[in-house]
N, C-alpha and C positions, 0 to 999 in steps of 0.2 A: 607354645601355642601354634594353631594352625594356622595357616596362611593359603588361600581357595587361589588366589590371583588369576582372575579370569578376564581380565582384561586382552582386547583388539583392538586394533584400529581402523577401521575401514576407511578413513577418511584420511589416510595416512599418505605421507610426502612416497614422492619415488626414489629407486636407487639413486641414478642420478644427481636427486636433488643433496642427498644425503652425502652423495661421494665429491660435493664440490664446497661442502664444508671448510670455511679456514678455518682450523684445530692449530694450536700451537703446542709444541710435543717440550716437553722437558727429562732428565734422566730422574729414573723413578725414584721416589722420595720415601725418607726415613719412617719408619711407620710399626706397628706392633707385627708382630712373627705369625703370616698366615697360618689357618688351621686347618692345613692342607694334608689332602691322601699321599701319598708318595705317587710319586709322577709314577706310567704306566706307557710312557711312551709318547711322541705326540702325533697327532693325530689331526686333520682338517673335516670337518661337517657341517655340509650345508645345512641350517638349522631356520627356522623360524623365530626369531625374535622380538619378544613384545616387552611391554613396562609396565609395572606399578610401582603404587608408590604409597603413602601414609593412607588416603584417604577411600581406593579401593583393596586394601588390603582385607583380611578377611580374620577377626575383626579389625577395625578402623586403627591402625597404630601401626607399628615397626616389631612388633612380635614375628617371630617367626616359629615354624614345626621344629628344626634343629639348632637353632644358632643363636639363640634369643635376640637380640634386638638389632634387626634389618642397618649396615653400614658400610660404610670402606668408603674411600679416596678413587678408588682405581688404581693405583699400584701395584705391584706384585707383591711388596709386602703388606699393604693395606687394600686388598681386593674389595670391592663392591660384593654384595650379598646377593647371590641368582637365587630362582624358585625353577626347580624341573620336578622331573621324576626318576628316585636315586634311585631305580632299577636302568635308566638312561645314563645319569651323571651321578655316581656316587657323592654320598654327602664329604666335603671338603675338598672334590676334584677345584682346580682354577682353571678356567679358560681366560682366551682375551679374545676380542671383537673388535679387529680393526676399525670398522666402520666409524667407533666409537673412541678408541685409540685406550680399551683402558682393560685390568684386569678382573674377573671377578670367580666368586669363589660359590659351591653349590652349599646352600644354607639352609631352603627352604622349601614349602611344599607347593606346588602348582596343581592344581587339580585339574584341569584342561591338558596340560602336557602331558598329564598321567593317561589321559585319555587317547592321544595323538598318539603315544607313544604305545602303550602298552593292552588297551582296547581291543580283542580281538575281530573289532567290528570296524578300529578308526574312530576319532573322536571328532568335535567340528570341524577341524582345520584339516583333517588327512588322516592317514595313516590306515593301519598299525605302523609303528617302527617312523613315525615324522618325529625330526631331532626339533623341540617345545624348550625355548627358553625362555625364563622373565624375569628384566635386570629391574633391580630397586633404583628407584628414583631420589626418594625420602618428599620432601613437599610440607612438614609437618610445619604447622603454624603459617601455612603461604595459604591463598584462595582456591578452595578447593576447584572453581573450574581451569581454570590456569595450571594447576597440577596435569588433570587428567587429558586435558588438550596436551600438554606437553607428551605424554604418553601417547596418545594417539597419534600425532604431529613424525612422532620418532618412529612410530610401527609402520613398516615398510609389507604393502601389498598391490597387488595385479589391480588393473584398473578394472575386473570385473569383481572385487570381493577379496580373490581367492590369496592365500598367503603368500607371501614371497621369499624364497629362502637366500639366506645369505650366509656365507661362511661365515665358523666360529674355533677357531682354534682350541683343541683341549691338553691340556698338559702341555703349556708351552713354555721357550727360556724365559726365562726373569730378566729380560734386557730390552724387551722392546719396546717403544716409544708411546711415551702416555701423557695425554691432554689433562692439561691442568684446570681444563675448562668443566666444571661439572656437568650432571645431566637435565639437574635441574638445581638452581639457584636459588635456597630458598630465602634470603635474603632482598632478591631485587627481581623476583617472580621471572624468571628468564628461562627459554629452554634451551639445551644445548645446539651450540648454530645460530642461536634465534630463528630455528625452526616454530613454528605457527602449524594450527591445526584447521584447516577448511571446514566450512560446514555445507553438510548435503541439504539438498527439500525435496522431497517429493511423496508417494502415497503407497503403504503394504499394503498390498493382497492378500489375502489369506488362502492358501493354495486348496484349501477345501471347497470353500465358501464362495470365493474367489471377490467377496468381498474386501474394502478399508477401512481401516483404522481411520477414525473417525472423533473429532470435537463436538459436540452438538451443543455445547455450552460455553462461554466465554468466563466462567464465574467461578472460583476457589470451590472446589470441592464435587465439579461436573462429574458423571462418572464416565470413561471409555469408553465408547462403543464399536461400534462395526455398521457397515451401510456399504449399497450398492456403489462402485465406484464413479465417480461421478469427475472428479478434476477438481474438482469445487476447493475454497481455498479452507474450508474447515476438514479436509483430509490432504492438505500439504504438509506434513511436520515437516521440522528441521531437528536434525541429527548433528550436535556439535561434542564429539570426544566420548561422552557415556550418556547425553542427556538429549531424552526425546522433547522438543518447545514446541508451543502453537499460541496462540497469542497471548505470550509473555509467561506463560506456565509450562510446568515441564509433569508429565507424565510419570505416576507416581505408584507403586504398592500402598495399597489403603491400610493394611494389615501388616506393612512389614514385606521386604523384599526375602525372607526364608519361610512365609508362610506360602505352604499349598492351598488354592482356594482362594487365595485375596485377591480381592475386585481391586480392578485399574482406575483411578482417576488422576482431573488436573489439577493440580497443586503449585501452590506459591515455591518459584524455583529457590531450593537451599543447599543443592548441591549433595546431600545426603544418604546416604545405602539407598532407601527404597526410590530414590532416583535414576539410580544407576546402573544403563541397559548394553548389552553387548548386541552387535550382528556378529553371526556365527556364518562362516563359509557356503554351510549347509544348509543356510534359511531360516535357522531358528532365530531367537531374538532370548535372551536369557538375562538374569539377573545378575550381578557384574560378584557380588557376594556369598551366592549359595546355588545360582548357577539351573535357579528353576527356568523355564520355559513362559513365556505370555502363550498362552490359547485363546481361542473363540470359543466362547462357549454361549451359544443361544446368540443373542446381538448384543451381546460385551465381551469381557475381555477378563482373565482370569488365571496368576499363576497353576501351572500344573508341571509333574516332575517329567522329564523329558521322555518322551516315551516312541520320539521318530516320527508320529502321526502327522498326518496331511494338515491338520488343525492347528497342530505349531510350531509351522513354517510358513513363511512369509515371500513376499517376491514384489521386489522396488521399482519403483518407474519416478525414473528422474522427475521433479517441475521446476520451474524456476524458482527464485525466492520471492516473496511475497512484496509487492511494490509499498 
C-alpha cells in the first residue's frame, strides 16, 4: 500500500536544541536480517528530514508502498522504515542519522520527496535533486496529537519556514552507536529527548487577495472564510504540529481531506485526516494525506489540486496568543 507522507514541521525545535539531546548509545542489538541493497559505498548527504508516523500516514496505519508494515528498533540489524524517492534512495538502501543515533532502511513511499527530488520544477521544500527523507515514528494506539507534535517537535527548520538540511549517512558500517531511546513511545506518549512541539498564532494572507483566513463563527460546523486583514482575534489561528485551532476548534475538510472542491470549516478537534494541514516552504498550505492545496475561492476557502497560483499560497504574520 501506498504511503503520501507529507508531513513538516514548521514549528520545529533547532539544530542546536536537537544536538544537545542526552541520548544513551548501546552496542546494536540482536534483531531480524535487514532487507538491505548491498552497500554501494558510503557516502554523507545533507538531507532534509521529517517524520511520520501511524496517524498521517497515507492511509491512517503502518502500511507501506514496498515493505508492508512500517517498523524497526534502529539498529542495523533491525533498521527503522524511511519514506523517499527510490529513484533517490533505492528501496532497501540503510542509512543512519546521527542526530538520531539510529539506523534505518528505505521501505516506503514519500510523495513530497518524490517532488523535492525528482520535479523538474522543485517541489515545496526545494529542489530538483533536495535529498527528502521521512523516518516512521509508529504512534499507533498513543493520541493522535501527541504523535504528530512529536513529528513536528523533531523536524528541524530555518526560522523563516525554510528547511534545514542535516547530514545523513548512506550505506554505512554496522557499528555505530544507537540510542535505545525510541522516537516516539508509544507506551508513555513521550518524544524522543522529550522534545515538545511549539505552537505559532498569527494570520494568512492570501497572496492574491491579500486577504485572511478567517472565523466568523464560534459554532461546530462554521464554514471558513476569507476577509480583509484586520489583526482582529477571529483571524489569529494557532498552528500546533498539523492542526489549524481557533476557539477550541480545529479547521477542517467538510468533504474529506482527498476531495477537490471541499469547502473548509470549524469542526470539533478529533485529530483526524481532514484535519490535517501542512505549511509548505513555498507558501502553500496542503492537506497532510493527499497533498491537495486550501485556495480562496470567492470569500471561502476550498481544496484545489496544486497548480502554483497566487490563490494557493499564503504569507504569515506572527500575533501573539490569544490572552
Amino acid at each position: 500500500m501506498r504511503s503520501t507522507a507529507w508531513k513538516i514541521g514548521l514549528a520545529a525545535m533547532s539544530v542546536l536544541a536537537l544536538a544537545s539531546l542526552s541520548v544513551s548509545s548501546t552496542a546494536v542489538a540482536a534483531g531480524h536480517a535487514a532487507t538491505a541493497a548491498p552497500a554501494t559505498g558510503f557516502k554523507v548527504y545533507n538531507t532534509y528530514v521529517t517524520y511520520y508516523g501511524w496517524y498521517d500516514n497515507t492511509p491512517p496505519g503502518c502500511a507501506t508502498a514496498y515493505s508492508g508494515c512500517a517498523r524497526g528498533t534502529g539498529t542495523y540489524k533491525d533498521p527503522i522504515t524511511f519514506a523517499s524517492d527510490k529513484a533517490e534512495f533505492p528501496v532497501g538502501t540503510i542509512i543512519y542519522y546521527p542526530t538520531v543515533e539510529k539506523y534505518f532502511v528505505m521501505g516506503d513511499l514519500c510523495g513530497e520527496c518524490v517532488q523535492d527530488w525528482s520535479n523538474p520544477n522543485g517541489g515545496p521544500d526545494g529542489g530538483p535533486g533536495l535529498h527528502h527523507v521521512d523516518l516512521w515514528i509508529g504512534g499507533k494506539g498513543a493520541d493522535e496529537f501527541d504523535v504528530i507534535d512529536c513529528e513536528d517537535a523533531l523536524t528541524q527548520g530555518k526560522p523563516n519556514g525554510a528547511p534545514l538540511l542535516t547530514p545523513v549517512e548512506a550505506n554505512p558500517p554496522s557499528n555505530l552507536p544507537v540510542s535505545t531511546q525510541p522516537l516516539y513511545n508509544d507506551k508513555t506518549n513521550q518524544c524522543f529527548g522529550g522534545m515538545t512541539a511549539s505552537t505559532s498564532y498569527g494570520q494568512y494572507a492570501n497572496r492574491s487577495s491579500g486577504d485572511c483566513i478567517t472565523d466568523p463563527g464560534t459554532t461546530v460546523g462554521t464554514l471558513a472564510d476569507v476577509a480583509k486583514c484586520t489583526g482582529a482575534a477571529d483571524q489569529d489561528l494557532a498552528f500546533n504540529g498539523a492542526f489549524f485551532m481557533i476557539n477550541k476548534l480545529c479547521l477542517n475538510a467538510v468533504s474529506g481531506a482527498g476531495k477537490v472542491g471541499s469547502k473548509l470549516d470549524y469542526a470539533a478537534c478529533s485529530g483526524g485526516p481532514n484535519e490535517q494541514w501542512e505549511i509548505n516552504a513555498n507558501g502553500t498550505i496542503t492537506t497532510i494525506q493527499v497533498g491537495l492545496c486550501i485556495s480562496q475561492s470567492g470569500t471561502g476557502l476550498e481544496l484545489a489540486k496544486c497548480a502554483a497560483s497566487a490563490s494557493e499560497k499564503w504569507t504569515y504574520k506572527s500575533e501573539a496568543a490569544p490572552s
